[in-house]
C-alpha positions in Angstrom: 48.7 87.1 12.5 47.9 86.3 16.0 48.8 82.6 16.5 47.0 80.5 19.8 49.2 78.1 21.2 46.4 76.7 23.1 44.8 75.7 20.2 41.6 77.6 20.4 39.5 78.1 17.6 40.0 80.8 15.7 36.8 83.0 14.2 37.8 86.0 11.9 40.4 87.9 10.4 41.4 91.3 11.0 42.5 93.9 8.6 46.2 94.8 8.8 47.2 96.6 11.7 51.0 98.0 10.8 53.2 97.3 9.1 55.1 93.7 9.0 51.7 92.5 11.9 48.3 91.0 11.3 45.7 90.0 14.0 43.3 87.0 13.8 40.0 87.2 16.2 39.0 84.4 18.9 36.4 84.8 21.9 36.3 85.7 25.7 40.0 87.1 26.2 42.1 90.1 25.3 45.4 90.4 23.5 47.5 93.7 22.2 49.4 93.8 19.4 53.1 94.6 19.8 55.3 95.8 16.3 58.4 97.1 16.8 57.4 99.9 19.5 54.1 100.5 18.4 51.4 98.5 20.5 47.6 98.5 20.3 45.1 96.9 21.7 42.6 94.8 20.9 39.8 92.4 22.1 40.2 88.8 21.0 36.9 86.2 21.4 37.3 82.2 22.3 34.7 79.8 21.7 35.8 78.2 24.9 37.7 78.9 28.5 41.4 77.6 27.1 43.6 80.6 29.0 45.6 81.0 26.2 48.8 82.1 25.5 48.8 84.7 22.4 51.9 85.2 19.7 52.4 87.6 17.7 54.0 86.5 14.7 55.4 89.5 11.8 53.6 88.8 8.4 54.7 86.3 6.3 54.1 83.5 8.7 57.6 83.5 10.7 58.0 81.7 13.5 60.0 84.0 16.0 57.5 85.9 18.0 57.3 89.3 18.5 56.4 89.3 21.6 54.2 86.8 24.0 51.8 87.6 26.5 49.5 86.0 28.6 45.7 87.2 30.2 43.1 86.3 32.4 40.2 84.7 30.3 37.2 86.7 30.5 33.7 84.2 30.6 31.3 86.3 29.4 27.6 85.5 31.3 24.3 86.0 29.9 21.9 88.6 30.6 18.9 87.7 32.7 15.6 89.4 32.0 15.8 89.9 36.1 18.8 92.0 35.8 17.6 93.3 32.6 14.3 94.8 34.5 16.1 95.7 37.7 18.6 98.2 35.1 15.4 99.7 33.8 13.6 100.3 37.3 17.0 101.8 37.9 17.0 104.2 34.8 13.2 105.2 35.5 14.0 105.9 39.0 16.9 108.1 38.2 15.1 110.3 35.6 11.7 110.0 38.5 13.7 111.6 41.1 15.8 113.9 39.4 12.1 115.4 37.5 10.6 115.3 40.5 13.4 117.5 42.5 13.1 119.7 38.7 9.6 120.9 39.4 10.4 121.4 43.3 12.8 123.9 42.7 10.3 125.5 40.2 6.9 124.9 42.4 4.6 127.0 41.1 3.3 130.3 43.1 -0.5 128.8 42.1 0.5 126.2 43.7 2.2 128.3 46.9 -0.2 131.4 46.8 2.1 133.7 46.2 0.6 137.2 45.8 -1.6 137.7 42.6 0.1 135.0 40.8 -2.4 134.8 38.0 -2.1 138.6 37.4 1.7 138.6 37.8 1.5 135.9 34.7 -1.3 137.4 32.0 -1.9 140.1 30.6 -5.9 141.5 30.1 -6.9 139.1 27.0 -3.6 138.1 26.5 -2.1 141.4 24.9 0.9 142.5 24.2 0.7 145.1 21.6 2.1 148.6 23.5 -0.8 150.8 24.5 1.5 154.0 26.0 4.8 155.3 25.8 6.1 157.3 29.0 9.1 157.8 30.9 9.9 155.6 34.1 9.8 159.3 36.0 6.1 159.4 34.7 5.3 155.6 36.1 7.3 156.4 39.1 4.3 159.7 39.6 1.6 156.9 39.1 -0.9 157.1 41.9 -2.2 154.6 43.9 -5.3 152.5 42.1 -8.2 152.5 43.7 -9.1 150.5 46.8 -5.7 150.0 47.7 -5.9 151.2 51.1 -9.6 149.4 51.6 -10.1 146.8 54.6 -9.2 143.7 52.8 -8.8 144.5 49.6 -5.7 142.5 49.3 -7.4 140.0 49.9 -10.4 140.8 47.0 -7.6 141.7 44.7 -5.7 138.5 44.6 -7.2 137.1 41.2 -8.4 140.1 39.7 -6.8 143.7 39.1 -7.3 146.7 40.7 -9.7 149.4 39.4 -9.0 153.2 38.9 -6.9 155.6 36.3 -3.4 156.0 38.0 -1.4 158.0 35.3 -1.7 161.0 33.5 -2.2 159.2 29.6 -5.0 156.9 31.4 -3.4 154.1 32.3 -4.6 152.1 34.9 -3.5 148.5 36.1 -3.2 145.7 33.5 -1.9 149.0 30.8 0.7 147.8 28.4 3.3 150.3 28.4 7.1 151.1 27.4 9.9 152.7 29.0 13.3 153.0 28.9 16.2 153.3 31.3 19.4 151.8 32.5 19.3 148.5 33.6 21.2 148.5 36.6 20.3 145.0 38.6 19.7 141.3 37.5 18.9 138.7 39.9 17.1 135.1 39.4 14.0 135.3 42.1 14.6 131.8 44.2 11.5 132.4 45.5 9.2 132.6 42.3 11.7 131.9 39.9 11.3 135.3 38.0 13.8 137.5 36.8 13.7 140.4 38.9 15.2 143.5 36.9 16.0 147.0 38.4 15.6 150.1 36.1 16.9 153.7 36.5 16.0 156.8 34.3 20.1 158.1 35.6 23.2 155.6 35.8 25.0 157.9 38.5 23.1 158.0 40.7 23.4 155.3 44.1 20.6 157.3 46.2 17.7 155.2 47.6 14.3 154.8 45.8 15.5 155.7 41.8 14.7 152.1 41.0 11.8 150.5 39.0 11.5 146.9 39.2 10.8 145.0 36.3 10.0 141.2 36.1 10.3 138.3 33.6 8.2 135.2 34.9 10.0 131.5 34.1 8.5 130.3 31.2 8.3 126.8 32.7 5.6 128.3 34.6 3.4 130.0 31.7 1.1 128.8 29.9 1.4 127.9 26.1 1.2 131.2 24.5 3.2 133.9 23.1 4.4 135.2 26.5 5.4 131.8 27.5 7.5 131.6 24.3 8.5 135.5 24.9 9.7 134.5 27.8 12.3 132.2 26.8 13.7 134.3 24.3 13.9 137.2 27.0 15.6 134.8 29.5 18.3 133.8 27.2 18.9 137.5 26.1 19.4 138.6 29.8 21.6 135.5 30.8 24.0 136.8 28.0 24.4 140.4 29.6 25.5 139.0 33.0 28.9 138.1 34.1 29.4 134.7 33.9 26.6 134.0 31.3 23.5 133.2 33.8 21.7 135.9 35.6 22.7 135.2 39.4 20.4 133.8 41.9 22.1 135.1 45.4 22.5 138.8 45.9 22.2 139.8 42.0 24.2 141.2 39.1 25.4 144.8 39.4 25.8 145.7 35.8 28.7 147.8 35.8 29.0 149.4 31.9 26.0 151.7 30.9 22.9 149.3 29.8 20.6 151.6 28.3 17.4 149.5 27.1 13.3 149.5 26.7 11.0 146.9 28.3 7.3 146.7 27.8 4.6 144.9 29.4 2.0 145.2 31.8 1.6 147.7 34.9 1.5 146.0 37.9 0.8 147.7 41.5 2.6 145.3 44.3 -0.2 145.6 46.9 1.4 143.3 49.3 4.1 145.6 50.1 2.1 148.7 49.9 3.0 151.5 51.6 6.5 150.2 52.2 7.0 150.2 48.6 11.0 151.2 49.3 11.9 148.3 51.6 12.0 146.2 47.7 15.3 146.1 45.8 18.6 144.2 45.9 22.2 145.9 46.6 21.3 148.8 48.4 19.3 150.2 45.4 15.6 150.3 46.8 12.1 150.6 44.4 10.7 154.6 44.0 7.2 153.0 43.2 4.7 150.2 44.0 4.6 150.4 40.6 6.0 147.5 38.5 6.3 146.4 34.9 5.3 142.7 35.6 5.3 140.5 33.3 7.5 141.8 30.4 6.5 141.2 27.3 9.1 142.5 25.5 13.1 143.8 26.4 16.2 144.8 24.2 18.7 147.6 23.3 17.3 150.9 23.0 18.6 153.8 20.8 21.0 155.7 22.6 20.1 158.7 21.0 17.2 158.6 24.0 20.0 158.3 26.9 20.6 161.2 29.0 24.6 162.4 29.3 25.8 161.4 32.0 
């Protein structure tokens, strides 16, 4: 047991520590146990101030010490409900601030017009179900919708999408369709916070304007609903193809082993940047189209039976 020369009173017992040592309990200073040359330590309580000189005695009751040590008493003070509030201002300001510098980083285009946010996010009555099949050569052919080239149309066009059948099946803007293609680029959008994907129908080739871009919006920014939820899972997927588990937010991830995979989702014409539809892409690899797939609804593996030799 732990003897106290300075006869403090002592509170509770200890189980056994090792062998041939015991340790009793006081308040408001520490002690370690010393047996043979094992050492541990532990926290002793005293009902009052007394600096006290600790023993350690072996079991049995023995007088010779094991060893003697002496520490700094440790006066506990009470809590006041003033330092009690001021932690909890503290603790609401931290999670405040850091929240607060969350949804900055993800400020919503609504909330930044950017370009036909509310189309880039929907689809027309929230479908998802795939309405054509074609090749990203045939998407790539698309024409221009109608209107595109009116005075101020992109301004009319900002909440609403354009009108006119652009593809040989009928598709038009706002079509749910599928492809597939190499994906050959990944980069996080600082800007809008989407997922900005690059597909190719060849993985040779490094000429410009062979890209389409693809987009997968940040959940955090959706709506409740199944692309919101769609979103996420798509996210997570993406993040585990790139390099160092998180699609990159500076120049992009080059995917360097053949990626052969479908995407569906909505067609999207990117009227702000029409005609200079080539000036988009990342790494040298520029857009062939205005034409986008934006949002996805829908990305994985395709069969590989479908990818061209190369």
């Amino acid at each position: 047991m732990i003897h106290n020369q300075a006869s403090c009173p002592l509170v509770s017992s200890h189980p056994r520590l090792h062998d041939g040592c015991y340790l009793s309990r006081t308040r408001d200073t520490r002690a370690e146990t010393v047996c043979g040359d094992r050492r541990d330590g532990e926290p002793l309580e005293l009902d009052s101030v007394c600096g006290a000189s600790l023993s350690i005695l072996p079991a049995g009751g023995a007088r010779t010490p094991v060893s003697v040590y002496r520490y700094p008493v440790e006066r506990r003070r009470p809590v006041t409900n003033t330092q009690r509030f001021a932690f909890a201002l503290g603790m609401l300001l931290l999670v405040t601030t850091g929240a607060s510098q969350a949804h900055a980083q993800k400020a919503s285009c609504a909330e930044r017009t950017c370009d036909r946010w509310s189309i880039k996010t929907s689809t027309v009555g929230d479908r998802l179900a795939v309405e054509q099949a074609e090749t990203l050569d045939e998407l790539m052919a698309f024409r221009a919708p109608d209107h595109a080239t009116d005075p101020g149309a992109k301004a009319a066009y900002q909440a609403k999408r354009l009108p006119g059948v652009v593809g040989s099946h009928g598709e038009h803007e706002g079509s749910i369709v599928r492809v597939e293609g190499f994906l050959r680029l990944m980069q996080h959008d600082s800007g809008d916070s989407d997922y900005h994907l690059q597909l190719s129908p060849t993985w040779n080739s490094n000429a410009d304007s062979t890209d389409v871009i693809v987009e997968v919006p940040d959940p955090d920014l959706l709506p409740a609903g199944k692309l919101k939820t769609r979103a996420a899972t798509m996210r997570t997927w993406l993040d585990s193809l790139a390099e160092k588990g998180r699609v990159s937010s500076g120049a992009g991830n080059l995917l360097g082993r053949k990626t052969w995979v479908y995407v569906e989702g909505q067609v999207f014409f990117d009227h702000h940047h029409y005609p200079n539809c080539a000036s988009r892409g990342k790494q040298q690899r520029h857009a062939a189209t205005c034409w986008e797939i934006h949002p996805i609804t829908a990305i994985g593996f395709a069969d590989k039976a479908h990818m061209p030799n190369q």
